[in-house]
DRENPA-3360 file (N, C-alpha, C; in nm, 2 decimals, always signed):
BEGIN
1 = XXXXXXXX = +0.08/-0.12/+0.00/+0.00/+0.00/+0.00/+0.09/+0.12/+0.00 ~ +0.06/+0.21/-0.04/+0.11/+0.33/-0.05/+0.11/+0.42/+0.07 ~ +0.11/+0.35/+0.17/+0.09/+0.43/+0.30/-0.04/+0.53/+0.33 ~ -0.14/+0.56/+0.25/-0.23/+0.62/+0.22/-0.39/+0.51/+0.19 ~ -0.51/+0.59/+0.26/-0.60/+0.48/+0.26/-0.76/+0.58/+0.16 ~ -0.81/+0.54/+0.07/-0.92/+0.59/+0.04/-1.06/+0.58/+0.05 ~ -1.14/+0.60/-0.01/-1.28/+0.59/+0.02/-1.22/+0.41/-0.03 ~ -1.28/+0.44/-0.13/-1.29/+0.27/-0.18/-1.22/+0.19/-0.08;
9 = XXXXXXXX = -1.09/+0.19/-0.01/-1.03/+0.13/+0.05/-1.05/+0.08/+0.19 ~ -1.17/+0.19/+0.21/-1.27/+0.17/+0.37/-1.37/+0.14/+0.36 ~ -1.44/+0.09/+0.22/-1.53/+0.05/+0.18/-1.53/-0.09/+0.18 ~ -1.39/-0.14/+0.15/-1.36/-0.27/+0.13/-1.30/-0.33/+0.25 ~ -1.26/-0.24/+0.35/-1.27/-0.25/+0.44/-1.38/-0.29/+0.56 ~ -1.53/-0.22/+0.47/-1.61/-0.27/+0.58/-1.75/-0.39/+0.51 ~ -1.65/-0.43/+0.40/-1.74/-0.51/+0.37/-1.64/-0.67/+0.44 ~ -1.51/-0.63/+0.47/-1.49/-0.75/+0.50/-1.49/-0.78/+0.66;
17 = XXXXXXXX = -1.52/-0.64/+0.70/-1.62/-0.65/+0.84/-1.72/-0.72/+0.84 ~ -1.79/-0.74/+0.73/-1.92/-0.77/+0.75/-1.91/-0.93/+0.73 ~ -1.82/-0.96/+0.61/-1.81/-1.11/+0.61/-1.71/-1.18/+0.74 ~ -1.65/-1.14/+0.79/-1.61/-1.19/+0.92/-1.70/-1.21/+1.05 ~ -1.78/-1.12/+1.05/-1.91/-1.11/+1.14/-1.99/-1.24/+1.08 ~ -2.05/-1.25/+0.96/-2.11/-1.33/+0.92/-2.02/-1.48/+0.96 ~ -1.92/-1.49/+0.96/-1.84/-1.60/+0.94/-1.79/-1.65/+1.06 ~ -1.81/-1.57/+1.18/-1.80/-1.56/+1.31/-1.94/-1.60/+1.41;
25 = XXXXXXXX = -2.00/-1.53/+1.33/-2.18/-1.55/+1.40/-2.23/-1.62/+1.50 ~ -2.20/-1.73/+1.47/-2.26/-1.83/+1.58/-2.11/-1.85/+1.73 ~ -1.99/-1.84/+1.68/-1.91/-1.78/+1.79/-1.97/-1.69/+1.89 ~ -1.95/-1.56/+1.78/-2.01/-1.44/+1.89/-2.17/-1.45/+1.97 ~ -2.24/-1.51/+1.91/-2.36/-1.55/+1.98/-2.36/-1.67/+2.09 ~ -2.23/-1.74/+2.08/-2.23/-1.85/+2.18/-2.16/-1.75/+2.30 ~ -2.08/-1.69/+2.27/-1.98/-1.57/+2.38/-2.08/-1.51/+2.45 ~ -2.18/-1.44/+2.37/-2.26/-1.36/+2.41/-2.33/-1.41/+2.50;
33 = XXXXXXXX = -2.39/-1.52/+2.50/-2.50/-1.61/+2.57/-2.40/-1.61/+2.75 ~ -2.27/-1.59/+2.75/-2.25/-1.58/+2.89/-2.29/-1.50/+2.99 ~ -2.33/-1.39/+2.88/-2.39/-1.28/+3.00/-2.45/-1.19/+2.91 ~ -2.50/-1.24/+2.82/-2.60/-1.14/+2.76/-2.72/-1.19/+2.70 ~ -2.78/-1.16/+2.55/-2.89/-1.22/+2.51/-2.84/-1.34/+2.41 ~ -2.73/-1.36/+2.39/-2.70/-1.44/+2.24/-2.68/-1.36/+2.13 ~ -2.74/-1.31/+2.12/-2.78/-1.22/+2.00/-2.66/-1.15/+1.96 ~ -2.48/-1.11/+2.02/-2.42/-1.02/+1.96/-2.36/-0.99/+1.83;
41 = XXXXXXXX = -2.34/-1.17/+1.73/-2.34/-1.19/+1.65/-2.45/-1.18/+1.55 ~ -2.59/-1.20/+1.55/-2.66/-1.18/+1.45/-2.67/-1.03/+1.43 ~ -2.65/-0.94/+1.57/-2.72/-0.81/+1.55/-2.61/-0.76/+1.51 ~ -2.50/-0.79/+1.51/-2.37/-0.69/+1.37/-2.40/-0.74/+1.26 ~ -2.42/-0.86/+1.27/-2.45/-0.91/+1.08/-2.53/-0.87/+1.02 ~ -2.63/-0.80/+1.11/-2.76/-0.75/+1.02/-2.69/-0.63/+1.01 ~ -2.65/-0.51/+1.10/-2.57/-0.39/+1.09/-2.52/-0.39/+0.97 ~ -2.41/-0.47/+0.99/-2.27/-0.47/+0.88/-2.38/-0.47/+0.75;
49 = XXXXXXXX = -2.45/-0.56/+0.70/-2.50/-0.62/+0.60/-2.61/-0.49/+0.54 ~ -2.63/-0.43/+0.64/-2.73/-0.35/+0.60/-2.66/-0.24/+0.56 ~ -2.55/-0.17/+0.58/-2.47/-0.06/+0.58/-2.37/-0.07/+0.44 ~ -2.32/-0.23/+0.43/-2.27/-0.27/+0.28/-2.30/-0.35/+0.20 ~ -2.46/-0.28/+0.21/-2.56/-0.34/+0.09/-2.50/-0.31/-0.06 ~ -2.50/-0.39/-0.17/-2.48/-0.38/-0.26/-2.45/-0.21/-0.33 ~ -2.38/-0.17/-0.35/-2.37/+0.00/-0.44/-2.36/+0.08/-0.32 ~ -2.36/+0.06/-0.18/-2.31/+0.16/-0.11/-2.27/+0.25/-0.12;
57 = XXXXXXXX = -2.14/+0.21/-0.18/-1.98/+0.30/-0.16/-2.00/+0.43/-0.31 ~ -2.10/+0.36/-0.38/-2.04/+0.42/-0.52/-2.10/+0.60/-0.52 ~ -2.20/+0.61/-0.42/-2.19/+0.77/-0.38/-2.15/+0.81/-0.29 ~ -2.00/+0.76/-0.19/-1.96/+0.80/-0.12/-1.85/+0.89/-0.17 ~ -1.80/+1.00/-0.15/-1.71/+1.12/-0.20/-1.59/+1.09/-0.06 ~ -1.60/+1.04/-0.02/-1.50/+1.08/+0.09/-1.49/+0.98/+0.24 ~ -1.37/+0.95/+0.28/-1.41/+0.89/+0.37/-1.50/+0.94/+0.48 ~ -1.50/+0.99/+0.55/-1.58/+1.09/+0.61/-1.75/+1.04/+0.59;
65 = XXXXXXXX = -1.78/+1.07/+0.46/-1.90/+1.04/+0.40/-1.93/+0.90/+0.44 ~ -1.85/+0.77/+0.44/-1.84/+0.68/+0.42/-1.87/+0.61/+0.59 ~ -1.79/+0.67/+0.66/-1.78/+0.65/+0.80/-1.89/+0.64/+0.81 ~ -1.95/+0.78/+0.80/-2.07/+0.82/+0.86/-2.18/+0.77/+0.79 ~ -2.21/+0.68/+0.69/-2.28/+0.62/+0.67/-2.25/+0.48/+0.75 ~ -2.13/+0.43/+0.73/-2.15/+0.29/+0.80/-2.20/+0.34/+0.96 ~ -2.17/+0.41/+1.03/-2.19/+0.43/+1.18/-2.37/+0.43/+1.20 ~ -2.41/+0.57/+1.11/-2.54/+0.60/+1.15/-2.65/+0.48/+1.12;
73 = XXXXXXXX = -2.61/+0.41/+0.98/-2.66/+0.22/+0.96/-2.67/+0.13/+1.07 ~ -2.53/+0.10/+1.15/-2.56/+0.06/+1.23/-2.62/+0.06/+1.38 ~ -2.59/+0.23/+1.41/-2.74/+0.28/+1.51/-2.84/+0.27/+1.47 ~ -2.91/+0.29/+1.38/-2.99/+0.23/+1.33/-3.10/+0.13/+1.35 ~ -3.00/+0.03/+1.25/-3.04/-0.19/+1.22/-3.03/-0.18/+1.35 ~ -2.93/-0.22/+1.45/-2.89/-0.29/+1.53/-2.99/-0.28/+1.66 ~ -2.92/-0.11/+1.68/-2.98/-0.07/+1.81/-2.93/-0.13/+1.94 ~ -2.99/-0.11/+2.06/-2.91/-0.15/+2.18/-2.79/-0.15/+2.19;
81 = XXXXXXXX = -2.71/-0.18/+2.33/-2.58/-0.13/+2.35/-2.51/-0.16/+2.24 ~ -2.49/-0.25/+2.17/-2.36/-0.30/+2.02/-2.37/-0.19/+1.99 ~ -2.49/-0.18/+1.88/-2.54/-0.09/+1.78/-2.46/+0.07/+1.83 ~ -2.49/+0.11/+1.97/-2.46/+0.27/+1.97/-2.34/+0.22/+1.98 ~ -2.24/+0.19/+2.03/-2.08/+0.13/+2.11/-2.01/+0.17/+1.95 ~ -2.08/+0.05/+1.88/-1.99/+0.04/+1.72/-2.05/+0.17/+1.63 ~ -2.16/+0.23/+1.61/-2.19/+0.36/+1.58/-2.17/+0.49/+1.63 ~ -2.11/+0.47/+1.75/-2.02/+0.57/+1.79/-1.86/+0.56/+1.76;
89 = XXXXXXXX = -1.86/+0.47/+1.78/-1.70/+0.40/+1.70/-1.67/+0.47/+1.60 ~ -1.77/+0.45/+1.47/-1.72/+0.45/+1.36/-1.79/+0.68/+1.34 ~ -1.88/+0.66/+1.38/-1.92/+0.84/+1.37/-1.77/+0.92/+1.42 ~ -1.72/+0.90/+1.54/-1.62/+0.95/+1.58/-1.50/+0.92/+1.50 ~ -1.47/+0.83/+1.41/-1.39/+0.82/+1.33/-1.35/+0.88/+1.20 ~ -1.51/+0.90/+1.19/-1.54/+0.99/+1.08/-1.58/+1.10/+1.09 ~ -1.59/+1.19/+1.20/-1.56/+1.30/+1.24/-1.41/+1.32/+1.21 ~ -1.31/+1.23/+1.27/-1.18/+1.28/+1.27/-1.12/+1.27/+1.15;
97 = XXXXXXXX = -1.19/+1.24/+1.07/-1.12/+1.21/+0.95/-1.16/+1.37/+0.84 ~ -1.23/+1.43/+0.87/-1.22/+1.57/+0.87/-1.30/+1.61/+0.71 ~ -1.20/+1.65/+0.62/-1.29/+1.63/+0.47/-1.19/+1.63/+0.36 ~ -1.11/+1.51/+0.41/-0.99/+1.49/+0.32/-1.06/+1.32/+0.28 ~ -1.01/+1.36/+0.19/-1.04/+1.26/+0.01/-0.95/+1.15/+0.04 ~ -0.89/+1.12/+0.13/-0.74/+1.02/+0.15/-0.70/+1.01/+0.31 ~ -0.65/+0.96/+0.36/-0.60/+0.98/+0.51/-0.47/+0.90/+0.50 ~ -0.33/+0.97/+0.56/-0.23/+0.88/+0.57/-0.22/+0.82/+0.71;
105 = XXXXXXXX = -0.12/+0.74/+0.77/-0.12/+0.65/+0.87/-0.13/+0.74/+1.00 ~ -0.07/+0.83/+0.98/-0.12/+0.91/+1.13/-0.24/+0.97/+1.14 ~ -0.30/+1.01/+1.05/-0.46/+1.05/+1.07/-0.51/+0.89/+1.06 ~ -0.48/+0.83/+1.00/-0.62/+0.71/+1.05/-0.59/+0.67/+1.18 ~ -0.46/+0.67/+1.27/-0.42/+0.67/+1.39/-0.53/+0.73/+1.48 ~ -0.52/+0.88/+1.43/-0.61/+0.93/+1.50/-0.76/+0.91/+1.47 ~ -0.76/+0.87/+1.39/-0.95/+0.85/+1.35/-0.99/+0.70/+1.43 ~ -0.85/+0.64/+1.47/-0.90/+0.50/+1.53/-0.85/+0.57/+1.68;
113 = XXXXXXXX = -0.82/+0.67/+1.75/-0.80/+0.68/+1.88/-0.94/+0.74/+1.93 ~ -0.99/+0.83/+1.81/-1.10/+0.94/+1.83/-1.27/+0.84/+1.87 ~ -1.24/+0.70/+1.80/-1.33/+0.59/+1.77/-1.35/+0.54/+1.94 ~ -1.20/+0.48/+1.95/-1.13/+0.48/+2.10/-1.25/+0.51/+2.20 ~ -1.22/+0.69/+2.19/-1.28/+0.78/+2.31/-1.40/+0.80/+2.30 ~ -1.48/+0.75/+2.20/-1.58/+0.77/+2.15/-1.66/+0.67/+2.22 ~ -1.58/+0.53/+2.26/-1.67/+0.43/+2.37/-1.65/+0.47/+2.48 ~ -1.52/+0.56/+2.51/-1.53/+0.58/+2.66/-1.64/+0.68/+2.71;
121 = XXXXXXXX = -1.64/+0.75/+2.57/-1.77/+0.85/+2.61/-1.89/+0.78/+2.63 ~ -1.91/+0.68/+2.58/-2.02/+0.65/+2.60/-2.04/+0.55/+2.70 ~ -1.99/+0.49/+2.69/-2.01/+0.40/+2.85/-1.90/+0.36/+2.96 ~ -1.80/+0.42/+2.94/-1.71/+0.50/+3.02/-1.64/+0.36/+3.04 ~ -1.61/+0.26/+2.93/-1.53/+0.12/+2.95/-1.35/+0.16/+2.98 ~ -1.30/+0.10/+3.05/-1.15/+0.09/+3.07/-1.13/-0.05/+3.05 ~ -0.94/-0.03/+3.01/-0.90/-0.19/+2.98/-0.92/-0.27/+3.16 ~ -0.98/-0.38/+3.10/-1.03/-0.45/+3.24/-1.13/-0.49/+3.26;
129 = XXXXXXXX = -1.23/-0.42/+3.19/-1.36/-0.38/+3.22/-1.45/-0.52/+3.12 ~ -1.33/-0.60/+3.06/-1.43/-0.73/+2.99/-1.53/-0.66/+2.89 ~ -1.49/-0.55/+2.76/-1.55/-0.55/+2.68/-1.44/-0.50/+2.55 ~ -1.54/-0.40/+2.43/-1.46/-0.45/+2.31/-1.32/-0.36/+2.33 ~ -1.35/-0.28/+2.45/-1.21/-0.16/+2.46/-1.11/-0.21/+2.51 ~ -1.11/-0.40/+2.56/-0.94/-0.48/+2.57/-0.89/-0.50/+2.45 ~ -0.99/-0.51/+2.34/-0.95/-0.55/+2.20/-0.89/-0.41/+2.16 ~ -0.95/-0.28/+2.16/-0.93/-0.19/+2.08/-0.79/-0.09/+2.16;
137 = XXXXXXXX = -0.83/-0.04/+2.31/-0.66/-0.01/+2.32/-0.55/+0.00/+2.25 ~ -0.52/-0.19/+2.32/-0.40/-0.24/+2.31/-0.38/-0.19/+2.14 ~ -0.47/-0.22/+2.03/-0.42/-0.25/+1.91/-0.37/-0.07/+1.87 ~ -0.46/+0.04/+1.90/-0.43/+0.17/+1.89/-0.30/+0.18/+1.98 ~ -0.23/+0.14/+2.06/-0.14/+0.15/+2.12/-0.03/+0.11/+2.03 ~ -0.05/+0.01/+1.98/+0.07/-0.06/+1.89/+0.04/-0.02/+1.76 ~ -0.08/+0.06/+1.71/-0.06/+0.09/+1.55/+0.03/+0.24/+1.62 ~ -0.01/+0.32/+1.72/+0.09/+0.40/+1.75/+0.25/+0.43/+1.73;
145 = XXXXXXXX = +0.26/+0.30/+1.85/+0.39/+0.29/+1.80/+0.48/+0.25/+1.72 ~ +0.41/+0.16/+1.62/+0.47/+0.10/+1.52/+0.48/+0.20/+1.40 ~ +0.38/+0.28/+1.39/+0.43/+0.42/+1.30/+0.50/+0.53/+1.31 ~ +0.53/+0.51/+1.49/+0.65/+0.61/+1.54/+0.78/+0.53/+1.47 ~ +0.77/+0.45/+1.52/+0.90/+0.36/+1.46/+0.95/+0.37/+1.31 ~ +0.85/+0.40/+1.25/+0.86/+0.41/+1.10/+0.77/+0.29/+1.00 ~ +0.68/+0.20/+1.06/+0.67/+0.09/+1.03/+0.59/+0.15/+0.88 ~ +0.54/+0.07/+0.80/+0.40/+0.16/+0.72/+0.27/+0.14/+0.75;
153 = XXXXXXXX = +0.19/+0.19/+0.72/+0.05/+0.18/+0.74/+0.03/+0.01/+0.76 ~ +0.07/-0.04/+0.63/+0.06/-0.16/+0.66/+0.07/-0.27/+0.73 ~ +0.18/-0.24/+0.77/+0.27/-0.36/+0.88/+0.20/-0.33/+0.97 ~ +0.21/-0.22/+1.02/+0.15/-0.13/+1.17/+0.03/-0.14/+1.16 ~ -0.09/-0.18/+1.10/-0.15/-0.28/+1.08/-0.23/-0.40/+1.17 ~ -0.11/-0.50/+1.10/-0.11/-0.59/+1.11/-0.04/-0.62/+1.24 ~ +0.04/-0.55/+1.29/+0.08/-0.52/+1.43/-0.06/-0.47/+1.55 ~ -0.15/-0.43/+1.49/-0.21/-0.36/+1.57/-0.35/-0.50/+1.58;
161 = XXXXXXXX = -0.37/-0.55/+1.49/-0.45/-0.69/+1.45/-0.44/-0.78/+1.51 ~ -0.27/-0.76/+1.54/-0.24/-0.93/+1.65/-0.26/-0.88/+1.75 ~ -0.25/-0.74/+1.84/-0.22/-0.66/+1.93/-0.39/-0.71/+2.00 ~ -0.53/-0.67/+1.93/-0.61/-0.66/+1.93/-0.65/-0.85/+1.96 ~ -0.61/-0.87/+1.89/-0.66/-1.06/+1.89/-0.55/-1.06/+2.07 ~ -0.45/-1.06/+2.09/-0.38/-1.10/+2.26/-0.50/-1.01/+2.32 ~ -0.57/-0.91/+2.32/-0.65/-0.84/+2.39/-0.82/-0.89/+2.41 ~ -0.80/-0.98/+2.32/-0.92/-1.05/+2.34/-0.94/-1.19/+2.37;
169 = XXXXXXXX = -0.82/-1.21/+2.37/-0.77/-1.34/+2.45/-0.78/-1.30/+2.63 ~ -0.70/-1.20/+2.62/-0.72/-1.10/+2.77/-0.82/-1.16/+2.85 ~ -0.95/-1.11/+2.82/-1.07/-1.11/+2.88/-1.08/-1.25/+2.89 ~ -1.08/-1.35/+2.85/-1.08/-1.48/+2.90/-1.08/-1.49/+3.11 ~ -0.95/-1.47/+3.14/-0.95/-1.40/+3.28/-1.02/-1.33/+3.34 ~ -1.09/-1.24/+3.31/-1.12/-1.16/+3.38/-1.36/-1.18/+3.40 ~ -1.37/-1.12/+3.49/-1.51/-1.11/+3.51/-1.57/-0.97/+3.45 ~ -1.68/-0.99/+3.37/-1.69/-0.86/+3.33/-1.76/-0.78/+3.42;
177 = XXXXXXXX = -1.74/-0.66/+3.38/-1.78/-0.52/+3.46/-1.86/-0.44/+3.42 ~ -1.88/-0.44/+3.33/-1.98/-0.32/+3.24/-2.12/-0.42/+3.19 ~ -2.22/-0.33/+3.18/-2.34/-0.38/+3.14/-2.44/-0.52/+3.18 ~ -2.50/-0.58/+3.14/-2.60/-0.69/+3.16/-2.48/-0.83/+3.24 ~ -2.36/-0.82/+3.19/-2.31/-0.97/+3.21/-2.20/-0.93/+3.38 ~ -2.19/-0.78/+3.44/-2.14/-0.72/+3.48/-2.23/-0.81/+3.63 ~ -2.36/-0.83/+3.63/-2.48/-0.90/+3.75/-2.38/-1.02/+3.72 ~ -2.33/-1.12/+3.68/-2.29/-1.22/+3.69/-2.20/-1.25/+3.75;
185 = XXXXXXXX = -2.06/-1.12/+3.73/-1.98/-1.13/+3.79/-1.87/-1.23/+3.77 ~ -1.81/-1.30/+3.83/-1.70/-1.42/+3.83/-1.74/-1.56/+3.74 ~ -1.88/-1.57/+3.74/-1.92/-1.66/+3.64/-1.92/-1.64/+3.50 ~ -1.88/-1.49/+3.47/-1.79/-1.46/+3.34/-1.67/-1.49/+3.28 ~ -1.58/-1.54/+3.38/-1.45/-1.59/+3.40/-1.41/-1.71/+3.32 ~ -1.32/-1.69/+3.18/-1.33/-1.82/+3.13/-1.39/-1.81/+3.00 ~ -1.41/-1.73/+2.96/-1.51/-1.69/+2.80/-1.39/-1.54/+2.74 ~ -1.37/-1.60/+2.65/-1.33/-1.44/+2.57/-1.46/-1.33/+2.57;
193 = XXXXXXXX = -1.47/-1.22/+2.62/-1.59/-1.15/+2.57/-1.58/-1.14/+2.42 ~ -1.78/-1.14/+2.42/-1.82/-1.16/+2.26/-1.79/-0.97/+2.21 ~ -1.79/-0.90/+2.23/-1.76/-0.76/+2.22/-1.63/-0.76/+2.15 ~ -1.51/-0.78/+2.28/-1.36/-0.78/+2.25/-1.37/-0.88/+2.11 ~ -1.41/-0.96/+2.11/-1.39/-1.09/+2.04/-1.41/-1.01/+1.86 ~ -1.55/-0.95/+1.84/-1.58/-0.88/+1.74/-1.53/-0.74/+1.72 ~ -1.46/-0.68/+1.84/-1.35/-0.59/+1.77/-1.24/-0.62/+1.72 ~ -1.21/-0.74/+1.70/-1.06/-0.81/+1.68/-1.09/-0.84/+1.56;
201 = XXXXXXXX = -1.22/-0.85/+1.50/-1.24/-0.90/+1.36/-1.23/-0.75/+1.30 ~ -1.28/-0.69/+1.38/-1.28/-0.58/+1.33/-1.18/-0.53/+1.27 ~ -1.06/-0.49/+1.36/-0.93/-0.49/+1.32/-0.82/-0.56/+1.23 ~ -0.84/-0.70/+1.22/-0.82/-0.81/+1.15/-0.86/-0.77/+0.99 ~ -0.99/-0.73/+0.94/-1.05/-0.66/+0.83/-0.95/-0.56/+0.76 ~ -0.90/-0.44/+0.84/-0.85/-0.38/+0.86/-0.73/-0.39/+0.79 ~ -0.64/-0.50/+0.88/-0.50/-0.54/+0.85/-0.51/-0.61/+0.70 ~ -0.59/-0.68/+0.68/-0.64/-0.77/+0.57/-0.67/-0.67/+0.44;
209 = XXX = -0.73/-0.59/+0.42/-0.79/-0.49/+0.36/-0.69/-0.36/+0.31 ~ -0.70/-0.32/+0.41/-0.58/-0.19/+0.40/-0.44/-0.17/+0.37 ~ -0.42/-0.26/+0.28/-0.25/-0.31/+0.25/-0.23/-0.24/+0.10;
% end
């Protein structure tokens, strides 16, 4: 890759969000079932699926434009906690991505840190807390540094992909804290959260895509 990412390139990016979700599905619905409804897998695949419906992308001008259609889609479809979490995700992303036609590796840095704060704003998750922000951190921390280092978009990446997958391995350990599965407590212990789990595909897309 040219160190530089465009519409089309986040387009293709979130369609292979969507087939990972699909391809994942019954995972994230068996995760989910530890402390929630089941449901966290079907309700992204309807999101994802609805947002990169056939010809999406082809009147999108900008990433920006692009963001904010996948975000506001999935507030939308989905609804309940996923739906605003990942729709804030991605609106905050595409806020920061401003009204430039292209973004190099340090603006999408920032457009995935802005995504970041965008869950803290909304449900005020820290790493620990057994949701998708063990997966998302760590990986913003390492696409950080890997581009301080000089790495490219790319690599740094795929650095940030594996970063994200150890971070969702993480929560395995831990009991969750935030939300519905938060009443369970210690009987969480032992499951990768289904959240962490599907921001790691997320990411994974990403590294996959964006090269």
């Amino acid at each position: 890759m040219n160190g530089r990412v465009d519409t089309a390139q986040l387009a293709a990016w979130m369609c292979e969000c969507s087939r990972l979700i699909d391809v994942h599905i019954d995972t994230l619905n068996d995760l989910d079932a530890t402390g929630g409804d089941a449901d966290h897998g079907s309700n992204l695949e309807r999101g994802f699926t609805a947002a990169t419906a056939s010809g999406f992308s082809e009147k999108m001008t900008s990433p920006r434009e692009l963001l904010k259609h996948v975000g506001s889609t999935i507030v939308d479809i989905v609804g309940g906690s996923s739906g605003a979490v990942y729709g804030t995700f991605f609106l905050r992303m595409a806020l920061a991505s401003g009204e430039l036609k292209w973004v190099d590796g340090a603006t999408f840095a920032q457009m995935l840190r802005a995504g970041g704060q965008g869950i803290i704003d909304r449900g005020g998750a820290q790493v620990g807390d057994k949701t998708l922000y063990d997966s998302l951190a760590p990986a913003i921390a390492a696409l950080d540094n890997a581009l301080v280092a000089g790495e490219t978009l790319a690599s740094a990446l795929q650095m940030a992909a594996e970063a994200a997958e150890a971070g969702r391995d993480s929560t395995v350990a831990l009991a969750a804290r935030k939300g519905r599965a938060s009443y369970l407590g210690d009987r969480t212990i032992g499951y990768a959260d289904a959240g962490a789990t599907s921001m790691a595909l997320v990411l994974r897309a990403a590294a996959t895509t964006l090269i």
